[in-house]
C-alpha positions, 0 to 999 in steps of 0.5 A, spaced: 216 063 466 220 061 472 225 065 476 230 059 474 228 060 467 229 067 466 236 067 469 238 062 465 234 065 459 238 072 461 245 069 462 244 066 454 242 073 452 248 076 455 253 071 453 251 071 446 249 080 446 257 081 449 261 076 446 269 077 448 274 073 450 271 071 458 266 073 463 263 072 470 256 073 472 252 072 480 246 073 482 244 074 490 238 075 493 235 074 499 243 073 501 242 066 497 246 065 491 242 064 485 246 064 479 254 064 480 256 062 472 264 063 469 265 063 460 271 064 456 277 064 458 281 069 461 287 068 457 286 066 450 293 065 448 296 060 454 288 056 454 286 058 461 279 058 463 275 064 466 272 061 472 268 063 479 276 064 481 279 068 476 281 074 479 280 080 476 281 088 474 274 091 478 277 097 476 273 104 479 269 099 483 275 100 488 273 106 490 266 104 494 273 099 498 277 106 498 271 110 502 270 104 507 277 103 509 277 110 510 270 111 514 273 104 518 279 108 520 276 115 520 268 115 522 268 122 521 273 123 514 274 131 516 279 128 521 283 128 514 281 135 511 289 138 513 291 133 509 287 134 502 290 141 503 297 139 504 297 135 498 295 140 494 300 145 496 299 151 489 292 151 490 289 158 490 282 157 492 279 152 498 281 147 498 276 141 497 275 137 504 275 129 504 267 129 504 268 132 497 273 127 494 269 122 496 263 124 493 266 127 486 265 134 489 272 137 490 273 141 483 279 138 482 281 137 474 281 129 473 289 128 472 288 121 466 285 128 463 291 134 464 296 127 464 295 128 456 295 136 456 302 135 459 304 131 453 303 123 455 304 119 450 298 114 449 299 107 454 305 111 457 307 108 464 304 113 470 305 112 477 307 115 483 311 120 481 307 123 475 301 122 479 304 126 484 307 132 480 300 133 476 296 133 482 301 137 487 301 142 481 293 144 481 292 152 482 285 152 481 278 148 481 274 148 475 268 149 480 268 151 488 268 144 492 261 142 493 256 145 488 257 140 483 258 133 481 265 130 476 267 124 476 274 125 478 279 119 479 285 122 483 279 124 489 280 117 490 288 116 489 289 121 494 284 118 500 288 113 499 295 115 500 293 120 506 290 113 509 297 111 508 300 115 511 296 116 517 296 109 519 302 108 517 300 102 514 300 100 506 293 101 503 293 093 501 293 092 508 287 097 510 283 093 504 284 087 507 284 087 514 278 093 514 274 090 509 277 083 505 277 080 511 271 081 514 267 080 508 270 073 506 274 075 500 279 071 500 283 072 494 281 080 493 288 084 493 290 091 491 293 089 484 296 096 483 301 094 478 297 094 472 302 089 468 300 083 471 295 079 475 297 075 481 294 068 476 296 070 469 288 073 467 289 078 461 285 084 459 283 086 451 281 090 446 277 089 440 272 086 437 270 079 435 269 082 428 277 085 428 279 080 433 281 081 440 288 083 442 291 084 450 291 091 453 296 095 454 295 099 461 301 101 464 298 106 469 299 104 477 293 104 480 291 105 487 284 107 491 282 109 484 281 103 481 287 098 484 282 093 487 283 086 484 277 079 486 275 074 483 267 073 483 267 069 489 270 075 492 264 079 490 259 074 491 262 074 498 262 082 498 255 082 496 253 078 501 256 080 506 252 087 504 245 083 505 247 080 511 249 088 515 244 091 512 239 092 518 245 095 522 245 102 521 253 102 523 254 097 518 260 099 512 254 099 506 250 102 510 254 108 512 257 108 505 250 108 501 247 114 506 244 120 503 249 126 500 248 133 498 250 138 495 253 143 498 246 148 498 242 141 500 240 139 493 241 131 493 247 128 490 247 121 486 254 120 488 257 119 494 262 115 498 265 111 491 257 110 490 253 111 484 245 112 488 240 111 481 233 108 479 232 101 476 227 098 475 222 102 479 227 101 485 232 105 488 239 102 487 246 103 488 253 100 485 258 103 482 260 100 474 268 099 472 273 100 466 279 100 465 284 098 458 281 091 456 276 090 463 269 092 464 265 090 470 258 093 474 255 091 481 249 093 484 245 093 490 236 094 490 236 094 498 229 093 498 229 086 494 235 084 498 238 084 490 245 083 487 248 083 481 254 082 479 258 082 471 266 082 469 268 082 462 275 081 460 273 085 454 270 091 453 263 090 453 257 093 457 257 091 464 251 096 466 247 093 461 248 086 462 247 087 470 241 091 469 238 085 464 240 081 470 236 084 475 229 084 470 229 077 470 230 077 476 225 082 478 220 079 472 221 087 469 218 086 462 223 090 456 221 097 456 216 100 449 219 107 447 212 111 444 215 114 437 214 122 438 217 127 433 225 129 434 226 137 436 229 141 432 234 142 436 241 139 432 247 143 431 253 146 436 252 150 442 257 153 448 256 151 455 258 159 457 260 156 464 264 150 462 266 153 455 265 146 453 261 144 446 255 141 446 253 137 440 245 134 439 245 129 432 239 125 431 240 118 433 235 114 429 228 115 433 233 119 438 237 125 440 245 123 441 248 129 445 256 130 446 257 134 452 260 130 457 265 124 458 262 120 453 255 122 448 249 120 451 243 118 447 236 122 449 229 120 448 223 125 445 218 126 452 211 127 450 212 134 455 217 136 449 223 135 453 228 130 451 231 126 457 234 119 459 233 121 466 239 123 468 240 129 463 234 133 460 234 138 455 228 143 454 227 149 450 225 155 454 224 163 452 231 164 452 233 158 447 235 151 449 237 149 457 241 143 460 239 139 466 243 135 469 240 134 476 246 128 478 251 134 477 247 140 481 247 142 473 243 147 470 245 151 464 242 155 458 246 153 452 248 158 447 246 156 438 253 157 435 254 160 428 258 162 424 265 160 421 272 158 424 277 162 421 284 158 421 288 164 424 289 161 429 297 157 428 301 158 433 303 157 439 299 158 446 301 156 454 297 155 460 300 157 465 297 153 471 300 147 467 306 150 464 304 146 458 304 148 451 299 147 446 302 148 437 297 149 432 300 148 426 297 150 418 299 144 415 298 145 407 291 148 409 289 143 414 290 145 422 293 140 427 295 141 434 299 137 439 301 139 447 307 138 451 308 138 457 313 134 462 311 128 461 312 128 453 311 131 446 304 129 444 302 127 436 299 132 432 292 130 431 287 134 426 283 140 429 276 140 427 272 147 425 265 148 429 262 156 429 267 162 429 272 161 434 270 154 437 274 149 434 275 141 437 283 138 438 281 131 439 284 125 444 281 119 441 286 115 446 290 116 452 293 112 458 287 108 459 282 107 454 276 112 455 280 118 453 277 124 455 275 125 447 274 132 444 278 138 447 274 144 446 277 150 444 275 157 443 278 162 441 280 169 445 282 175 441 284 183 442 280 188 440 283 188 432 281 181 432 287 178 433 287 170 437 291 172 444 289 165 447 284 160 448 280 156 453 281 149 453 277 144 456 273 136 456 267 135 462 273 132 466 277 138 466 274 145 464 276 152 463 284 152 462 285 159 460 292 158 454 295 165 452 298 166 446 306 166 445 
């Protein structure tokens, strides 16, 4: 088949395996345009067409955008670390630098996370001030800046304003005369206002069985996923990546360069970019998601190849971007081997962390939740179980995470026993000076925070093994909640609870004491 034919193959497949109410696609290779397609609509109730210039929610594909105003105005970003510091004025350790925020390296707790353990209501407005108050607040990392990976949004929303207010510009003015301009994006726009878009297009939930719904997103979004294009836009981006690409001072460049950790491991995230394989080739990109919108761009520097997806709907813009890039690059499908599941289903502790760590069977797979979201592993004939990001492998001392991206590895421990339902009462963190109430409800445990954003609903706790319980947050301010909490129980020497830890992958280790 032809190039043409597999695109336009591809494009049918992706318009028919994510359904929802509009979209966009483009391919780029060799700086020409190869495919530039709009479907649906952008606004089902008011008819109007999605089309190559509806503008769009990138979401945290603005954190790319963030980092390059920022190396355009500050070549050497550690000319801004006074000023991390400063905004951070209770922190008892280090501070992180602006090299570490820019690569999801700072320790820093993720604040949509800690928002809801100070009892935000669900799709409650956060902006300025909160964001302010939760992030001035933090008194601890959950690890020293440099030493490991987390995806950590307010890194980004604090380069942002530092860049604000050592220019004395508004951010919206740094992305359009350092990057929109200089691109050729001409209606790009910092939309920080999440209420509205400047041509009416709309975000939404649900699914073509329940029936879509407009979202509702009323976080105020900044350098953390602000930036608001339509697909022209990101095709003028994407081509103006290919046609700097052999200026080794050029903006991709520079925000594409090789990262590590701070013990010179390599990192796959830095500077807003995600570093991966695809496909057999290196690749960088970064996906997007907010409330009602999902988006992925990526770029194989190799093959002079861009891809862009947006869906106004929640479906999978990675995967539609890397069925893109196969038929352009005539990669045939994968042919899982069938090997044997291990025997390794059941709860375990992460002792660095205290986070839960569960392994299911998934069909022929294993489906671990662990981090932000759970992860479906493939059996390897090595005995290992791997989606190349995150491996699991049985030592001599029992069952061993690695997650090289994250500069992790750690052996994990079999939980047992039985969670006793003692535990009603309540508990305060002090870092947060928020309150978590456990309540025996007739037999049944529920827990609900609060804090200075509100009281939050009750919602029932689930028992693991002796002292580990999970308090679930299934939605939040934007639609990826941080999910189950982990909870595991501290007691005396009598065995009465005296606190607890708390903790998901985007905020770890929060130490709550009995009251």
């Amino acid at each position: 088949m032809t190039l043409s034919g597999r695109l336009d193959s591809a494009l049918v497949a992706i318009i028919k395996d994510f359904p929802g109410p509009g979209g966009a696609a483009a391919v780029i290779k060799d700086g020409e345009i190869l495919l530039r397609h709009a479907w649906g609509f952008a606004t089902i109730e008011r008819r109007i067409p999605f089309t190559p210039n509806t503008l769009f929610r990138m979401c945290s594909i603005t954190k790319q955008f963030t980092c390059g105003a920022m190396l355009d105005a500050f070549p050497d970003p550690a000319a801004l670390d006074t000023d991390v510091a400063a905004r951070l004025p209770n922190l008892e350790v280090a501070p992180p630098t602006a090299r570490h925020l820019a690569h999801n390296q700072s320790g820093l707790r993720d604040y949509w996370a800690i928002a809801m353990l100070h009892g935000s209501p669900i799709e409650a407005p956060f902006g300025d001030v909160e964001a302010e108050k939760v992030i001035a607040a933090t008194r601890s990392l959950h690890f020293p800046p440099g030493t490991r990976y987390s995806y950590v949004n307010q890194n980004f929303r604090l380069l942002s304003d530092i860049l604000q207010h050592r220019t004395q510009k508004s951010f919206a003015e740094l992305l359009r005369t350092r990057i929109f301009e200089p691109a050729g994006m001409a209606t790009a726009l910092l939309a920080a206002d999440t209420t509205a878009l400047p041509d009416g297009s709309e975000g939404y939930e649900g699914t073509t069985e329940t029936g879509f719904r407009p979202a509702i997103n009323r976080v105020f979004w900044t350098g953390d996923a602000g930036l608001g294009a339509s697909l022209s836009d990101m095709i003028a981006y994407e081509r103006w990546i290919d046609a700097t690409r052999d200026d080794e001072t050029s903006l991709y460049r520079r925000l594409a360069a090789p990262v590590t950790f701070a013990d010179g491991a390599p990192a796959a995230y830095g500077f807003g970019l995600a570093r991966f394989p695809l496909h057999g080739r290196a690749a960088t990109g970064h996906g997007g998601a907010l409330r009602g919108w999902r988006s992925n761009r990526l770029y194989i520097a190799t093959e002079r190849l861009s891809v862009v997806v947006m869906f106004n709907h929640l479906s999978d813009a990675s995967a539609a971007a890397a069925q893109l890039a196969a038929a352009v690059l005539d990669e045939p499908a994968p042919t899982p081997a069938r090997i044997p599941l291990p025997s390794w289903q059941g709860a375990y502790l992460d002792p660095e962390t205290n986070l839960l760590a569960r392994i299911t069977p998934d069909g022929e797979k294993l489906r671990l939740t662990y981090g932000h979201s759970p992860e479906v592993l493939d059996p390897q004939q090595d005995g290992t179980a791997s989606n190349g990001a995150v491996t699991l492998r049985a030592t001599e001392s029992g069952l061993t995470i690695d997650r090289p991206n994250e500069n992790v590895s750690v052996p994990l421990t079999k939980l047992l026993g039985d969670a006793t339902p003692d535990i009603a009462g309540t508990y305060h963190c002090d870092e947060l000076n928020a309150d978590l109430t456990i309540e025996d409800s007739g037999g049944a445990l529920h827990g609900a925070v609060s804090g200075f954003l509100g009281a939050g609903r009750m919602e029932r706790l689930a028992p693991i093994a002796a002292d580990i319980w999970t308090f679930p947050c299934p939605r939040a301010l934007d639609h990826t909640p941080p999910g189950d909490w982990t909870l595991r129980i501290t007691r005396d020497n009598a065995g009465h609870p005296t606190g607890l830890i708390l903790g998901c992958w985007l905020a770890r280790n929060l130490p709550y004491r009995k009251v």
